[in-house]
Legacy VTK file of the C-alpha trace (Angstrom):
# vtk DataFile Version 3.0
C-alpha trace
ASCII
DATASET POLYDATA
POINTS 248 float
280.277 -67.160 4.794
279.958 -67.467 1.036
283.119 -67.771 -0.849
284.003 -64.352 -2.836
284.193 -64.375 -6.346
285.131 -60.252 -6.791
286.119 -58.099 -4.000
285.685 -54.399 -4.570
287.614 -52.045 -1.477
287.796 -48.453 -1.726
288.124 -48.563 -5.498
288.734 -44.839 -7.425
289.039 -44.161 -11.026
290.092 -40.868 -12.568
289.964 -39.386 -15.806
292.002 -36.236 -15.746
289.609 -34.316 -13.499
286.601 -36.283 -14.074
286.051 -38.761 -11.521
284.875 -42.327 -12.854
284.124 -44.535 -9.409
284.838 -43.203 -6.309
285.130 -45.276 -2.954
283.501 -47.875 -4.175
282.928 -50.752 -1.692
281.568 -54.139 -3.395
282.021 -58.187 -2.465
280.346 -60.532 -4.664
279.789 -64.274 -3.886
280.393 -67.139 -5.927
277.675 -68.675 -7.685
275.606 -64.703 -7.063
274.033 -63.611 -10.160
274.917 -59.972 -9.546
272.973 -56.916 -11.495
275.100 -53.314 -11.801
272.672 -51.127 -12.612
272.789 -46.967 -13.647
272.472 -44.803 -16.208
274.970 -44.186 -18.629
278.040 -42.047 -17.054
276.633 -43.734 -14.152
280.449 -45.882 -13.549
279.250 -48.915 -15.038
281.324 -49.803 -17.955
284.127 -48.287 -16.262
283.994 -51.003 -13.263
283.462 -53.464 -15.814
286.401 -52.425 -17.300
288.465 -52.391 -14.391
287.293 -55.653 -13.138
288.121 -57.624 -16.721
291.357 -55.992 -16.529
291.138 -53.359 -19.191
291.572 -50.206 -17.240
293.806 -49.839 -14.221
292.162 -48.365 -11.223
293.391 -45.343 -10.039
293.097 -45.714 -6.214
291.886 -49.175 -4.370
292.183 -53.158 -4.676
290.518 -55.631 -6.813
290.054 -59.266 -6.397
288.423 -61.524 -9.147
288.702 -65.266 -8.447
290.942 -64.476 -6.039
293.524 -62.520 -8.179
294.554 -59.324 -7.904
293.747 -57.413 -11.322
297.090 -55.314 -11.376
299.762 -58.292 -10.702
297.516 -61.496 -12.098
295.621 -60.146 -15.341
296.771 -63.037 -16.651
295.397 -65.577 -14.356
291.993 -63.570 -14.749
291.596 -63.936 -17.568
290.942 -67.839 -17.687
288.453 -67.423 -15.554
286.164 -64.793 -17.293
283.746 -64.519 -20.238
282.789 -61.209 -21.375
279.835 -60.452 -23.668
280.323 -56.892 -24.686
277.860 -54.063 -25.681
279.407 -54.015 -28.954
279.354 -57.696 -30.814
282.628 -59.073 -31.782
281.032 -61.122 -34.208
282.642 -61.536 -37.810
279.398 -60.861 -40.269
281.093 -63.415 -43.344
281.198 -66.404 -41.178
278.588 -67.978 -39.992
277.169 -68.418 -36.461
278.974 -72.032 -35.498
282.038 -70.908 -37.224
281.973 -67.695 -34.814
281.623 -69.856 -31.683
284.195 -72.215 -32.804
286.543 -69.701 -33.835
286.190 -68.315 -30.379
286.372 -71.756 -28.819
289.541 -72.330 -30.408
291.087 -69.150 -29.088
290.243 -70.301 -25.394
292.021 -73.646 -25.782
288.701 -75.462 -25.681
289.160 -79.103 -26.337
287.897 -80.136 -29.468
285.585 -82.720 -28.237
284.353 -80.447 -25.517
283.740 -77.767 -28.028
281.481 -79.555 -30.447
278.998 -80.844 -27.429
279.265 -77.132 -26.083
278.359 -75.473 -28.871
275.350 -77.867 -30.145
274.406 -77.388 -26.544
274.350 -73.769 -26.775
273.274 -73.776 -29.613
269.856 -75.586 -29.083
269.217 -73.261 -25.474
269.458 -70.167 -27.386
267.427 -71.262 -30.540
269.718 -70.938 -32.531
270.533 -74.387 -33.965
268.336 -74.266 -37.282
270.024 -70.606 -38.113
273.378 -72.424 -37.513
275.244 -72.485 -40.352
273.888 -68.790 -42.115
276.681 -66.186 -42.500
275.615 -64.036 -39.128
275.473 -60.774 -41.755
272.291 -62.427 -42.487
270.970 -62.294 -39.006
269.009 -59.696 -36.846
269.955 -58.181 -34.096
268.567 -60.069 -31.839
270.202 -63.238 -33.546
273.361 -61.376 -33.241
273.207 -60.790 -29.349
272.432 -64.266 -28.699
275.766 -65.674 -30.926
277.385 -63.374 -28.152
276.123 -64.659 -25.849
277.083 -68.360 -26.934
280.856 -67.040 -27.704
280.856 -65.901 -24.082
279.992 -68.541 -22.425
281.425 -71.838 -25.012
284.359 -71.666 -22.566
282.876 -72.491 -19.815
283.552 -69.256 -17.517
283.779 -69.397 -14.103
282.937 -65.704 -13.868
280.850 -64.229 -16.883
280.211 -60.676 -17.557
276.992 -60.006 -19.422
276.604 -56.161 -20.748
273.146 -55.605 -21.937
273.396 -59.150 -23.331
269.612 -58.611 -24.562
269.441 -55.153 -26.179
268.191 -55.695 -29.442
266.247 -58.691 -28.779
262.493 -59.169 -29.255
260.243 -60.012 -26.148
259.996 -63.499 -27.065
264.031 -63.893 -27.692
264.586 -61.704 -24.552
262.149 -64.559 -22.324
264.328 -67.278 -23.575
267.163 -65.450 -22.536
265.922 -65.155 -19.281
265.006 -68.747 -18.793
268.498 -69.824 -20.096
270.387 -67.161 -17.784
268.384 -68.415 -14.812
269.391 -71.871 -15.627
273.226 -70.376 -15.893
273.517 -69.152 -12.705
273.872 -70.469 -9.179
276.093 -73.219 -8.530
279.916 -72.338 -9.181
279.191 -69.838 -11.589
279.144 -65.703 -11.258
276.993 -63.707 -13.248
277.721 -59.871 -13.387
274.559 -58.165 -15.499
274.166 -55.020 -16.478
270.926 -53.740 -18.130
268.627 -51.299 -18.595
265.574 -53.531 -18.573
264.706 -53.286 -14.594
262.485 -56.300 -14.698
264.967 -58.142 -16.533
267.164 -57.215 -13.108
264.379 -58.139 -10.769
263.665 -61.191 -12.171
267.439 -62.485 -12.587
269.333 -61.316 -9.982
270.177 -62.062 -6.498
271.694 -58.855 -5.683
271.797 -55.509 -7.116
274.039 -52.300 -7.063
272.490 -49.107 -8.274
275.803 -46.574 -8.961
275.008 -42.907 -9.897
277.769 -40.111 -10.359
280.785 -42.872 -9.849
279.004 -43.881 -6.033
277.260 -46.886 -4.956
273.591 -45.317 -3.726
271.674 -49.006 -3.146
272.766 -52.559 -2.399
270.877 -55.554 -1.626
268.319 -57.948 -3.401
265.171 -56.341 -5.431
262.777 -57.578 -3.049
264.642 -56.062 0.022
264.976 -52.527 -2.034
261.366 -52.333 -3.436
260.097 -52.892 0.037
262.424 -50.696 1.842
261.191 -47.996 -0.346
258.030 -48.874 -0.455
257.522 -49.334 -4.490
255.920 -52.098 -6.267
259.122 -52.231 -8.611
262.841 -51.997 -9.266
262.276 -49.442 -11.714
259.908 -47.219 -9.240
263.064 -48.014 -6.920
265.828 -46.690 -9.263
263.462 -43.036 -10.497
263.114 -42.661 -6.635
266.885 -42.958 -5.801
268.043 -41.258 -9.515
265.049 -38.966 -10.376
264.807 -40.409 -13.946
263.731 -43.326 -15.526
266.819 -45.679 -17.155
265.555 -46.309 -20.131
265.521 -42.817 -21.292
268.937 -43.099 -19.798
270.374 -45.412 -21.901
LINES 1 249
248 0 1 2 3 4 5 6 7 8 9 10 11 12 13 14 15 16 17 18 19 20 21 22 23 24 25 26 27 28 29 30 31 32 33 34 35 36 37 38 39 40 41 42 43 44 45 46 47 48 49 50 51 52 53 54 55 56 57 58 59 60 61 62 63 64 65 66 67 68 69 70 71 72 73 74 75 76 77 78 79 80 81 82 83 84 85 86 87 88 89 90 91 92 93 94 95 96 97 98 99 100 101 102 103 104 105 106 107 108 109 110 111 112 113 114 115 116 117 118 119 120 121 122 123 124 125 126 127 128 129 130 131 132 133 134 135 136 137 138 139 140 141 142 143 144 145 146 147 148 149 150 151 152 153 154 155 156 157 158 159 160 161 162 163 164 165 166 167 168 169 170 171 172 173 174 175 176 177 178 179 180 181 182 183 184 185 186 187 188 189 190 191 192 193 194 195 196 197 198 199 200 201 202 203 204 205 206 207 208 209 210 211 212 213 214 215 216 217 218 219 220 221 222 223 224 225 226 227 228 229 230 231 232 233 234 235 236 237 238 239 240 241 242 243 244 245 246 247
């Protein structure tokens, strides 16, 4: 059996009256590029949450790497990257100084920060726009200096939320290429997104959660044919009744 990188069991989170996630059941395995997928309200961001150690659960056990996210945040935490929805980028330094800034923070050698980030750097296409104060760049540009922060630590366990909202069809292709190059191996990639083909063409696995509940579990190919649909998207209106882009 596949070593687990995050083990989900019977997880609950409540807001006051409003239930968040309820009994959710989830195992992910190491090296599984991993797609969460709903629409917004859906549970998402709150599992997210929950699994980087931001919001206690309110019922349930989770595992990441092994540690338990209510005794060893801590230990967590050196194992994850996070690329948020909203960019923690600083617009009045430049795109390098971002990365290294946020290289520094996660103790990254200094010698194995400046090969990371020209690494990085040149995947993304980014390497010529470098050295511009990121106020400067698109939003596109922006995403994908996220994207770089996230991962210029070298995370065993990255989560990617919408990492290419904002991005041009060209950008979001490169994206892809480089993300499908990222994964496998060691390395655990949780995705969320509301680009379905960006989901079906990256993932192993995918979760569809609606109303706080896991409705669909398995890999695109298995779900489009058990529902006999030509797409993950035709998959998700059949299951949800609505399209997720006009969710999001």
């Amino acid at each position: 059996m596949d070593k687990i990188a995050i083990e989900i069991k019977d997880l609950r989170k409540d807001y006051g009256d409003v239930i968040a996630i309820e009994h959710l059941d989830l195992d992910v395995a190491e090296g599984e590029t991993f797609g969460l997928l709903g629409p917004n309200g859906a549970g998402k961001s709150t599992t997210i949450n929950i699994l980087c150690g931001l919001l206690e659960p309110t019922k349930g056990s989770v595992r990441v790497g092994g540690y338990d996210v209510k005794t060893e945040p801590g230990k967590i935490k050196k194992l994850i990257g996070v690329c948020p929805q909203e960019m923690g980028v600083f617009p009045y330094l430049t795109g390098r100084e971002n990365i290294e800034f946020f290289g520094n923070m996660n103790a990254v050698p200094k010698k194995e920060l400046k090969s990371r980030v020209e690494k990085l750097l040149e995947k993304l296409s980014l390497t010529e726009d470098a050295d511009r104060r990121v106020k400067t760049y698109s939003g596109g540009m922006k995403r994908r200096i996220s994207l770089v922060m996230t991962l210029v630590s070298d995370p065993k366990i990255a989560f990617l939320d919408e990492p290419t909202t904002g991005m041009d069809p060209q950008s979001r292709r490169a994206v892809w290429e480089f993300l499908k190059e990222l994964g496998g191996d060691s390395r655990t990639i949780i995705l969320t997104t509301h680009y379905m083909e960006e989901a079906e063409y990256l993932c192993d696995r995918v979760g569809i959660i609606d109303h706080g509940k896991l409705i669909a579990l398995g890999k695109p190919s298995d779900l489009m044919r058990e529902h006999n649909v030509a797409n993950l998207e035709e998959v998700f209106l059949k299951l949800t009744g609505r399209r997720i882009k006009e969710a999001a």
